[in-house]
N, CA, C and O of each residue as an XYZ file, in Angstrom:
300
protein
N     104.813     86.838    103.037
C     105.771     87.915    103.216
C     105.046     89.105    103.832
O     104.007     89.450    103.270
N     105.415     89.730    104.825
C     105.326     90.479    105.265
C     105.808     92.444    104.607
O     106.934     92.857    104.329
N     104.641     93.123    104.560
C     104.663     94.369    103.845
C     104.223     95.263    104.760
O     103.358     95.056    105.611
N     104.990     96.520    104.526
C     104.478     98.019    105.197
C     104.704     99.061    104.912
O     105.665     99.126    104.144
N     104.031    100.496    105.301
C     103.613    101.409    104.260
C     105.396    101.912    103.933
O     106.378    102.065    104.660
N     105.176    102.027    102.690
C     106.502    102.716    102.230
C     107.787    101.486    101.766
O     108.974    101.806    101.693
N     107.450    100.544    101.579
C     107.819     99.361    100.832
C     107.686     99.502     99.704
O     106.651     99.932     99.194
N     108.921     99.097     98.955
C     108.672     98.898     97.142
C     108.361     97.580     96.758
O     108.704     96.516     97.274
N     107.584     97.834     95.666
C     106.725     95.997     95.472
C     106.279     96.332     94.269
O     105.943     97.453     93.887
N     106.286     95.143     93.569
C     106.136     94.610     92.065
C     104.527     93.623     92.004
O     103.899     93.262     92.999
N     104.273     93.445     91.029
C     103.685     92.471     91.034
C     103.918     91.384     90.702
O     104.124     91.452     89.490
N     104.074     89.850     91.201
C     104.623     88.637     90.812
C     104.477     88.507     89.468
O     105.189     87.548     89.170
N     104.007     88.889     88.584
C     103.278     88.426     87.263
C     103.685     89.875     86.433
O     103.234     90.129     85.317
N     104.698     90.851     87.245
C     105.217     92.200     85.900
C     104.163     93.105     86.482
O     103.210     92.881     87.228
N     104.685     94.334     85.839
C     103.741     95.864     85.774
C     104.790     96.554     86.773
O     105.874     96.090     87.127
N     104.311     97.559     87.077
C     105.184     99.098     87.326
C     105.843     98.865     88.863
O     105.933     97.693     89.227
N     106.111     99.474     89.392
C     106.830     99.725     90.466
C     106.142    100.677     91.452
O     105.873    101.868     91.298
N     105.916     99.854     92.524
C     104.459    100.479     93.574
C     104.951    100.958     94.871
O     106.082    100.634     95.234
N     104.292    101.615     95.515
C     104.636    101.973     96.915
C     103.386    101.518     97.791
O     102.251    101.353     97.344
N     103.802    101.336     99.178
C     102.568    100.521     99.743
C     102.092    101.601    100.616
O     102.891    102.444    101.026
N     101.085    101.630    100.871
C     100.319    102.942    101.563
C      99.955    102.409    102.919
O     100.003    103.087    103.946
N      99.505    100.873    102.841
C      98.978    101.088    104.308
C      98.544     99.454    104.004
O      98.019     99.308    102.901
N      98.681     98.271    104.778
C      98.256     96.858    105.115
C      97.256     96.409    105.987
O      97.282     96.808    107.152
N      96.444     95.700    105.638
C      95.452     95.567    106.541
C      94.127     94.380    106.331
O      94.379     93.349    105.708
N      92.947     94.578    106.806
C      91.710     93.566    106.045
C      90.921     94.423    105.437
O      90.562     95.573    105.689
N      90.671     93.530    104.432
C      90.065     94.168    103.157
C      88.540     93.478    103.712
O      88.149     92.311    103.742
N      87.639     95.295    104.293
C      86.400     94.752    105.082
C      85.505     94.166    104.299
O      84.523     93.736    104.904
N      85.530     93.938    102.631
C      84.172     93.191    102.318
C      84.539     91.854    102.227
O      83.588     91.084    102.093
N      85.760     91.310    102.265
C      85.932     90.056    102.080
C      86.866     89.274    103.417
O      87.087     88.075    103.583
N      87.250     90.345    104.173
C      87.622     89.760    105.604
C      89.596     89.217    105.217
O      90.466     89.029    106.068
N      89.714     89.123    103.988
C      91.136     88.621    103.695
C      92.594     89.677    104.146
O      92.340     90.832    104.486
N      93.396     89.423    104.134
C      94.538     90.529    104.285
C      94.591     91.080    102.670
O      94.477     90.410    101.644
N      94.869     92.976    102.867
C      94.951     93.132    101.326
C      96.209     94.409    101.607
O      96.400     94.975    102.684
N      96.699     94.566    100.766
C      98.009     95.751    100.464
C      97.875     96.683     99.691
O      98.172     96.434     98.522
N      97.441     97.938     99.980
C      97.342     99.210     99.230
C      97.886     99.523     99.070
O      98.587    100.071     99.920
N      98.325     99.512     97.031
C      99.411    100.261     96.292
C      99.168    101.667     95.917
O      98.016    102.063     95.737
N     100.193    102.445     95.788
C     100.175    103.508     94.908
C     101.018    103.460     93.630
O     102.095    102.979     93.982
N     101.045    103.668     92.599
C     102.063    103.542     91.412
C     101.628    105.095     90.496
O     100.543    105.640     90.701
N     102.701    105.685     89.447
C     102.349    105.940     88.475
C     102.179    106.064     87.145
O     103.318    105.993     86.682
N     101.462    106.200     86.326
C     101.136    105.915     84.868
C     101.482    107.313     84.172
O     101.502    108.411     84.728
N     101.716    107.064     83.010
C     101.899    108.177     82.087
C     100.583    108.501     80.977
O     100.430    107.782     79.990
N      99.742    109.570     81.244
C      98.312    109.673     80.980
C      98.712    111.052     79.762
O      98.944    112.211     80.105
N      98.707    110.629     78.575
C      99.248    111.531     77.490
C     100.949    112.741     78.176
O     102.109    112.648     77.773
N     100.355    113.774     79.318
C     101.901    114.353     78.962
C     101.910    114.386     80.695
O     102.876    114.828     81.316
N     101.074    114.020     81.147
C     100.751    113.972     82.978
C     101.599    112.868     83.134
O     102.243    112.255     82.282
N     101.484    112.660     84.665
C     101.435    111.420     85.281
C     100.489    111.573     86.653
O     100.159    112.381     87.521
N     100.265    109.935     86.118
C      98.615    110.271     87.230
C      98.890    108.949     88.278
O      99.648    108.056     87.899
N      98.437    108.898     89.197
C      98.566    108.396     90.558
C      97.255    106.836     90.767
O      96.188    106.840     91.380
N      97.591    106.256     90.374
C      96.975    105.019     90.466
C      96.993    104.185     92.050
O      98.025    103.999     92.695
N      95.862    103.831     92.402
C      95.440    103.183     93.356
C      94.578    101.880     93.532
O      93.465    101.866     93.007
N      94.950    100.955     94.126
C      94.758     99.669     94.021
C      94.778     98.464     95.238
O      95.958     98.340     95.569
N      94.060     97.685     95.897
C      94.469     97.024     96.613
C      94.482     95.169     96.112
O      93.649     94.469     95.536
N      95.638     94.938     96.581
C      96.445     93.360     96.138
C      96.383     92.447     96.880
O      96.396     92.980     97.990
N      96.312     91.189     97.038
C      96.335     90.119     98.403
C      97.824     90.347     98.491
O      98.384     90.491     97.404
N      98.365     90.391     99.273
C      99.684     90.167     99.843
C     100.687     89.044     99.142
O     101.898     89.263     99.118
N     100.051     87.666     98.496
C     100.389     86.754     97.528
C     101.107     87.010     96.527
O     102.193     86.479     96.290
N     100.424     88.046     95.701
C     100.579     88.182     94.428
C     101.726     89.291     94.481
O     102.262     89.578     93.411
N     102.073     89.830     95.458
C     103.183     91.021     95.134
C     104.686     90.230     96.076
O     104.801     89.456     97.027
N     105.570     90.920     95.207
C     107.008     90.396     95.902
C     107.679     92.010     95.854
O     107.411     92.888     95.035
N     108.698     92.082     97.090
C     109.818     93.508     97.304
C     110.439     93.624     95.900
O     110.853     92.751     95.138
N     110.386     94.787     95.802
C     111.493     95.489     94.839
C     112.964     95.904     96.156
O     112.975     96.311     97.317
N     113.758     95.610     95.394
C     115.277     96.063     95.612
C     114.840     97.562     95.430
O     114.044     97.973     94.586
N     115.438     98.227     96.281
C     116.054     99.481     96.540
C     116.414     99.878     95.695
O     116.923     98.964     95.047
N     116.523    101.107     95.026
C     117.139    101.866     94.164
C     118.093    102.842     94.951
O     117.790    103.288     96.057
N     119.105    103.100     94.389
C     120.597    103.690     94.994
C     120.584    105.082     94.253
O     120.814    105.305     93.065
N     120.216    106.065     95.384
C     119.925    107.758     94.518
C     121.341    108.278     94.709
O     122.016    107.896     95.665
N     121.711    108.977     93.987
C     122.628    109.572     93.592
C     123.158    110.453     94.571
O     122.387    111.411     94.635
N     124.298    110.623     95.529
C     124.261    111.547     96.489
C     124.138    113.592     95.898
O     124.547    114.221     94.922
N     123.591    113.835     96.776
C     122.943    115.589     96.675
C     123.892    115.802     96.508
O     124.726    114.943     96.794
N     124.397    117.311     95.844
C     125.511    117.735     96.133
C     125.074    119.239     96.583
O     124.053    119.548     95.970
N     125.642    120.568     97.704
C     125.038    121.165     98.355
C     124.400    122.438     96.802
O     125.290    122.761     96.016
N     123.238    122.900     96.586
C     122.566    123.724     95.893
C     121.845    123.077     94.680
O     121.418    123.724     93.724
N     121.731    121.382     94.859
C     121.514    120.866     94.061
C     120.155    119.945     94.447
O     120.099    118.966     95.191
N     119.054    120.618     93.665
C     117.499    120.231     94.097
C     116.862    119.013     93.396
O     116.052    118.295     93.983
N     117.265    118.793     92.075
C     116.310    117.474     91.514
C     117.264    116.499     91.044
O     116.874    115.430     90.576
């Protein structure tokens, strides 16, 4: 399957909900690899986790459907 930056993706095997940063070869091992971003809840933060995946092991997340803006309305 084919991935690119700003794709939602899971991991085949469970865990959080990732965004892809950027696809490419992973130079120490020459393989194709997929750089995630996700985030974790670190006591009252949330912190920004980074990671790269073989392309294998991750499948698309479905889209999430945001709520339309309404005009003066920010979050």
């Amino acid at each position: 399957m084919n991935f690119g930056p700003g794709d939602m993706v899971f991991l085949k095997s469970g865990g959080p909900r990732m965004t892809v940063e950027s696809v490419g070869e992973v130079h120490m091992t020459g393989e194709a690899g997929v750089w995630c971003v996700w985030f974790e809840q670190a006591g009252s933060k949330q912190v920004a986790k980074r990671e790269v995946f073989a392309p294998v092991t991750l499948k698309r997340a479905e889209e999430r459907k945001q709520p339309a803006r309404t005009a003066g309305s920010y979050f």
